[in-house]
DRENSETI-153880 format. One record per residue (C-alpha): residue number from 1; x, y, z; residue in three letters. Coordinates in steps of 0.001 Angstrom, whole numbers. Layout:
// residues N
(NUM; (X; Y; Z); Ala)
...
This chain:
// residues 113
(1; (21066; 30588; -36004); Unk)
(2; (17713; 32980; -35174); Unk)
(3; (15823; 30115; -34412); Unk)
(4; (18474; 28704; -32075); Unk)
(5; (18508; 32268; -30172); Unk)
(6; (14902; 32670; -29965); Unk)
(7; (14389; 28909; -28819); Unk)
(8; (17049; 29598; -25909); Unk)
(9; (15535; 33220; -25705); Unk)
(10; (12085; 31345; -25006); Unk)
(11; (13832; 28530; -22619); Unk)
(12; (15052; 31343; -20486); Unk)
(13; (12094; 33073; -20219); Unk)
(14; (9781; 29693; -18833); Unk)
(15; (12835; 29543; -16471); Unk)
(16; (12352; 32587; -14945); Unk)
(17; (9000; 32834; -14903); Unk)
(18; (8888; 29204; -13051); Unk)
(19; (10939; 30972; -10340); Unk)
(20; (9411; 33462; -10081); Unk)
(21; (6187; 31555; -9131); Unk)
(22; (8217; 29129; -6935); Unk)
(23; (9211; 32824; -4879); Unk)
(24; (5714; 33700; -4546); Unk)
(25; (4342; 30295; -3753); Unk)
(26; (7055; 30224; -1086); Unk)
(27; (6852; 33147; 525); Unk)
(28; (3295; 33050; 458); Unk)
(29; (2810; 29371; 2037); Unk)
(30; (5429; 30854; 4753); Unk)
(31; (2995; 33717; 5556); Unk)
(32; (428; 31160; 5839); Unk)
(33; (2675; 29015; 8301); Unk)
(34; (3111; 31809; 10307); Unk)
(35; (-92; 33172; 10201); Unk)
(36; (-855; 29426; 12056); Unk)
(37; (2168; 28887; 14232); Unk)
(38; (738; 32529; 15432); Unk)
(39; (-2594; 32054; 16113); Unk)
(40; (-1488; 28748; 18452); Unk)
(41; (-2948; 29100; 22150); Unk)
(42; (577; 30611; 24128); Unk)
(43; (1627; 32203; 20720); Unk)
(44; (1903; 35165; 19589); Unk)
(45; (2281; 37856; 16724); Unk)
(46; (6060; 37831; 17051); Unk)
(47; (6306; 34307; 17207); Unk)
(48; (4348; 34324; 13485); Unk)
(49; (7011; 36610; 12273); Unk)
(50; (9697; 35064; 13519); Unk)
(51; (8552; 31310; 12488); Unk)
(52; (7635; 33395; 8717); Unk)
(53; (11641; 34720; 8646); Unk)
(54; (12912; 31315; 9358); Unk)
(55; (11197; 29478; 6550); Unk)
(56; (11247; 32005; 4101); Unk)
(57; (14944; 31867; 4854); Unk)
(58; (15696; 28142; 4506); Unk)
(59; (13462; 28037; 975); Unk)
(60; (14476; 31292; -623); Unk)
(61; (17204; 33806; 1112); Unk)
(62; (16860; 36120; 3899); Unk)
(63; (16828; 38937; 1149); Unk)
(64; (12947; 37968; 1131); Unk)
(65; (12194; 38000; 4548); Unk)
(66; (12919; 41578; 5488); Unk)
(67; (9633; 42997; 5374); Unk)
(68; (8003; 40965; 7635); Unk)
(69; (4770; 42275; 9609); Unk)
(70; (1771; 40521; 11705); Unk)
(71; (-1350; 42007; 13025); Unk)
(72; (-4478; 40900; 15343); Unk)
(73; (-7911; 41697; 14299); Unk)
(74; (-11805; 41005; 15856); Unk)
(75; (-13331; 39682; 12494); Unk)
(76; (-17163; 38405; 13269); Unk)
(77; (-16456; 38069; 16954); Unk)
(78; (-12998; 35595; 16836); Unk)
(79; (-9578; 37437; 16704); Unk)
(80; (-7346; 36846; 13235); Unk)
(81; (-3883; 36858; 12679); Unk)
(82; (-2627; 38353; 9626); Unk)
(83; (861; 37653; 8604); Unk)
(84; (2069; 40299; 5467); Unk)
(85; (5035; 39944; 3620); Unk)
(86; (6294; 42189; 1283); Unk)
(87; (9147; 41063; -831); Unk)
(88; (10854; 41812; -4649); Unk)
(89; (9719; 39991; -7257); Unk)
(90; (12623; 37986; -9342); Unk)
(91; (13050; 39265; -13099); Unk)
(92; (16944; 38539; -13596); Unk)
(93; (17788; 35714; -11340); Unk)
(94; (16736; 36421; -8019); Unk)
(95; (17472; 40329; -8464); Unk)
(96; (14039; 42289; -9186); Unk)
(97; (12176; 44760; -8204); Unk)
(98; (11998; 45786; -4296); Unk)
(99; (8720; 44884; -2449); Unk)
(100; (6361; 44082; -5732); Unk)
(101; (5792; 41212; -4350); Unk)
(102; (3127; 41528; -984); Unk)
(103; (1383; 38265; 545); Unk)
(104; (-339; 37477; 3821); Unk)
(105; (-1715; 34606; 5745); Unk)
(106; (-4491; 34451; 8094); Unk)
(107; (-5491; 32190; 10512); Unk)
(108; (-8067; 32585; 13626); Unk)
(109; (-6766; 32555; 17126); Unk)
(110; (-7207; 29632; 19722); Unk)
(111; (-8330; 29874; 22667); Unk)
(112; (-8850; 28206; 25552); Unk)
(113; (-12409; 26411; 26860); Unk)
């Protein structure tokens, strides 16, 4: 009977932790999407966040997309989108603690000729 509970103890635990990984991966490859869909020639900031919300959205829930945030730097002469997302980090499901988890994506501007 103990090792039955600790073996679905253990089971629940790897569960978890694989979501929580698959959270951060997500949110973090849709910073990284935005970040790009940003930086596009005719793009801009807002566009990053709003393209960041969407798929963040569609993967995860909109729960994880509220803190949403996108800035434009000079870094070594070429302007750089950041794209920051601060979300919670899943300990019990998808409930956890509020903004832990902070990512960002970066991608240089285009311009034209």
């Amino acid at each position: 009977m103990l090792v039955t509970v600790l073996l679905v103890a253990l089971a629940v635990a790897v569960v978890q932790l694989a979501l929580a990984l698959h959270v951060r991966n997500t949110v973090l490859d849709a910073a990284a999407e935005g970040a790009r869909y940003a930086a596009l020639a005719g793009n801009g900031a807002a566009d990053g966040i709003e393209r960041t919300r969407v798929l963040i959205d569609a993967a995860v829930s909109d729960a994880y997309a509220r803190d949403v945030t996108a800035t434009v730097s000079t870094a070594r002469g070429a302007e750089v989108v950041e794209v920051r997302v601060r979300a919670p980090l899943p300990l019990v499901g998808l409930i956890g603690l509020e903004a832990a988890l902070d990512v960002s994506g970066h991608a240089v501007v285009e311009t034209y000729g």
